[in-house]
VOLOLO-519695 format. One record per residue (C-alpha): chain; x, y, z; residue number from 1. Coordinates in steps of 0.25 Angstrom, whole numbers, always signed. Example, Ala and Ser with C-alpha at 12.3 -4.5 7.8 and 13.67 -1.06 7.14 Angstrom:
<palos>
mol:A east:+49 north:-18 up:+31 seq:1
mol:A east:+55 north:-4 up:+29 seq:2
</palos>
This chain:
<palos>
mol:A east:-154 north:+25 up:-258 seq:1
mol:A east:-143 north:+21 up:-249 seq:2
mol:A east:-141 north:+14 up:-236 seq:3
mol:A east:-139 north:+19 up:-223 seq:4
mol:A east:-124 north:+22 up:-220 seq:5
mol:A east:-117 north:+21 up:-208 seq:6
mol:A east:-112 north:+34 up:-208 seq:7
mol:A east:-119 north:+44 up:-215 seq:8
mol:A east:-115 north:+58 up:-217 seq:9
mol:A east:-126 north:+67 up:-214 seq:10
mol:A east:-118 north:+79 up:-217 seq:11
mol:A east:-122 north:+78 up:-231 seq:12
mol:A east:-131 north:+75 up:-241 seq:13
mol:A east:-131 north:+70 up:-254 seq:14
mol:A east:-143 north:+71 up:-265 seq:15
mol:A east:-144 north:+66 up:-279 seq:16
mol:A east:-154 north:+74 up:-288 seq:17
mol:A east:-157 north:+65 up:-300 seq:18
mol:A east:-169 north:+58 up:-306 seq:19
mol:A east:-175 north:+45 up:-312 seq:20
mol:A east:-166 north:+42 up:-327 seq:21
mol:A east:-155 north:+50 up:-325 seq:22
mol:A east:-143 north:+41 up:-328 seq:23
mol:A east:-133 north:+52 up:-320 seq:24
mol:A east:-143 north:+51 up:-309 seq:25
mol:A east:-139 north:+36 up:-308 seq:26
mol:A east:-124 north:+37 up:-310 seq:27
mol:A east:-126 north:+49 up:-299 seq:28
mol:A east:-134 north:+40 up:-290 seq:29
mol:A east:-122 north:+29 up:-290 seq:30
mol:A east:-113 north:+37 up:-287 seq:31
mol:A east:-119 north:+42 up:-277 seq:32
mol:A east:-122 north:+28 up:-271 seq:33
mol:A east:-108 north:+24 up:-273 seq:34
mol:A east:-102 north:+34 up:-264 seq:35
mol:A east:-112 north:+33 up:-254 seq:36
mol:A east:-108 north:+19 up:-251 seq:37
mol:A east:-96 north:+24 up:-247 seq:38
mol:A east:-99 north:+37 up:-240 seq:39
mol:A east:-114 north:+39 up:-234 seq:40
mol:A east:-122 north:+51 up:-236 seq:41
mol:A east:-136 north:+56 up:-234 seq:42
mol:A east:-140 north:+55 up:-249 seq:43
mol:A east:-153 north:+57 up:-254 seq:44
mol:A east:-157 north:+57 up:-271 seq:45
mol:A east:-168 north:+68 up:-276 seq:46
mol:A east:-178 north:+65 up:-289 seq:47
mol:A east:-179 north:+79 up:-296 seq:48
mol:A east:-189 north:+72 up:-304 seq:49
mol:A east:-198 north:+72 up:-293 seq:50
mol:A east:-208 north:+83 up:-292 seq:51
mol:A east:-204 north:+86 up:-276 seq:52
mol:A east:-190 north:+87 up:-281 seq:53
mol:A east:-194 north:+97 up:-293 seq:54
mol:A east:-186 north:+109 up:-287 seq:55
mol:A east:-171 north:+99 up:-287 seq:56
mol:A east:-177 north:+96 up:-302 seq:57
mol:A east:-179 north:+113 up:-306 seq:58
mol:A east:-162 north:+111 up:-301 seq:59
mol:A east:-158 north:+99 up:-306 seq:60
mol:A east:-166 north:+93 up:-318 seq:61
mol:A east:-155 north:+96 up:-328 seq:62
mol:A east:-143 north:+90 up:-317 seq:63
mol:A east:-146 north:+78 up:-310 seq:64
mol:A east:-139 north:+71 up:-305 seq:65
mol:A east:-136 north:+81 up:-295 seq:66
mol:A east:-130 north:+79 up:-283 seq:67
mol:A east:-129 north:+88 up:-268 seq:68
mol:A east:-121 north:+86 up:-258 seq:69
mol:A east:-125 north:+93 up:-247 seq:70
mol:A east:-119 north:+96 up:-230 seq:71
mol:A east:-132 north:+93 up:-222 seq:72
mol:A east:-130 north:+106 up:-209 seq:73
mol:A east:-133 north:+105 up:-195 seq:74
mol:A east:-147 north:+109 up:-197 seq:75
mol:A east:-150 north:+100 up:-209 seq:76
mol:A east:-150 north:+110 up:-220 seq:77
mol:A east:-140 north:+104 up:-232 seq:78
mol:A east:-129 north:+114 up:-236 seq:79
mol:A east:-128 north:+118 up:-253 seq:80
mol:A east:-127 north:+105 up:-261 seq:81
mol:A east:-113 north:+104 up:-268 seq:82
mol:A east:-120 north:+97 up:-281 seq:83
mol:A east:-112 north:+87 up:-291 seq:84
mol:A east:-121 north:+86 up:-304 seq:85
mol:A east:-123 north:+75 up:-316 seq:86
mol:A east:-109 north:+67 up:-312 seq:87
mol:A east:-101 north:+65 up:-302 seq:88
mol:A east:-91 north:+53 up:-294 seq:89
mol:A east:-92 north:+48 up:-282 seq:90
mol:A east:-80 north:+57 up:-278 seq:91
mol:A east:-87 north:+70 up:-281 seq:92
mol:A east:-99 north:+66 up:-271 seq:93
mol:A east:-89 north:+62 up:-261 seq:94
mol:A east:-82 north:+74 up:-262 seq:95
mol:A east:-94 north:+83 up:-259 seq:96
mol:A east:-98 north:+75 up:-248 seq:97
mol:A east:-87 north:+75 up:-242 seq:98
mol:A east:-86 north:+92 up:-244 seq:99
mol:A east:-98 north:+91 up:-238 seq:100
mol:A east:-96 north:+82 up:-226 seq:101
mol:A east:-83 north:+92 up:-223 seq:102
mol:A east:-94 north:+104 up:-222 seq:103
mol:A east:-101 north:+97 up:-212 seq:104
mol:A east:-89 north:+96 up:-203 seq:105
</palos>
């Protein structure tokens, strides 16, 4: 979904659960994209409509959007999510990234 960025921060990872006509999912997914053209993460989006991802869709049917923020390790294992659900700013997600890039350090 989003370019390459110069400077990526591999120390953590963001992941929006959402589906296909889900009108928060699309206000989430701006948000998303406008703050990572001002601050690159890894970011990746999961369907929980799609039968692989049926065990995120037992979690989150009810919620999405849902949003984790995660601290990748040393050994590439992710840390628990902090989660922001339904709605949230650009601020909020900054604000857990940034929590999560201090962890790292």
């Amino acid at each position: 979904m989003f370019p390459t960025a110069v400077r990526l921060s591999n120390a953590v990872r963001v992941t929006l659960f959402t589906r296909a006509g889900c009108g928060l999912c699309d206000t989430a997914k701006h948000t998303v994209t406008q703050l990572h053209k001002r601050r690159p993460f890894q970011y990746t989006e999961t369907d929980i409509a799609l039968p692989t991802n049926k065990p995120w869709k037992d979690v989150y049917d009810f919620d999405v959007p849902v949003l984790h923020v995660q601290t990748v390790k040393g050994d590439a294992s992710l840390s628990d999510p902090k989660k922001l659900f339904h709605r949230w700013t650009e601020q909020e997600m900054e604000t857990l990234i940034s929590e999560a890039e201090n962890k790292q350090s």
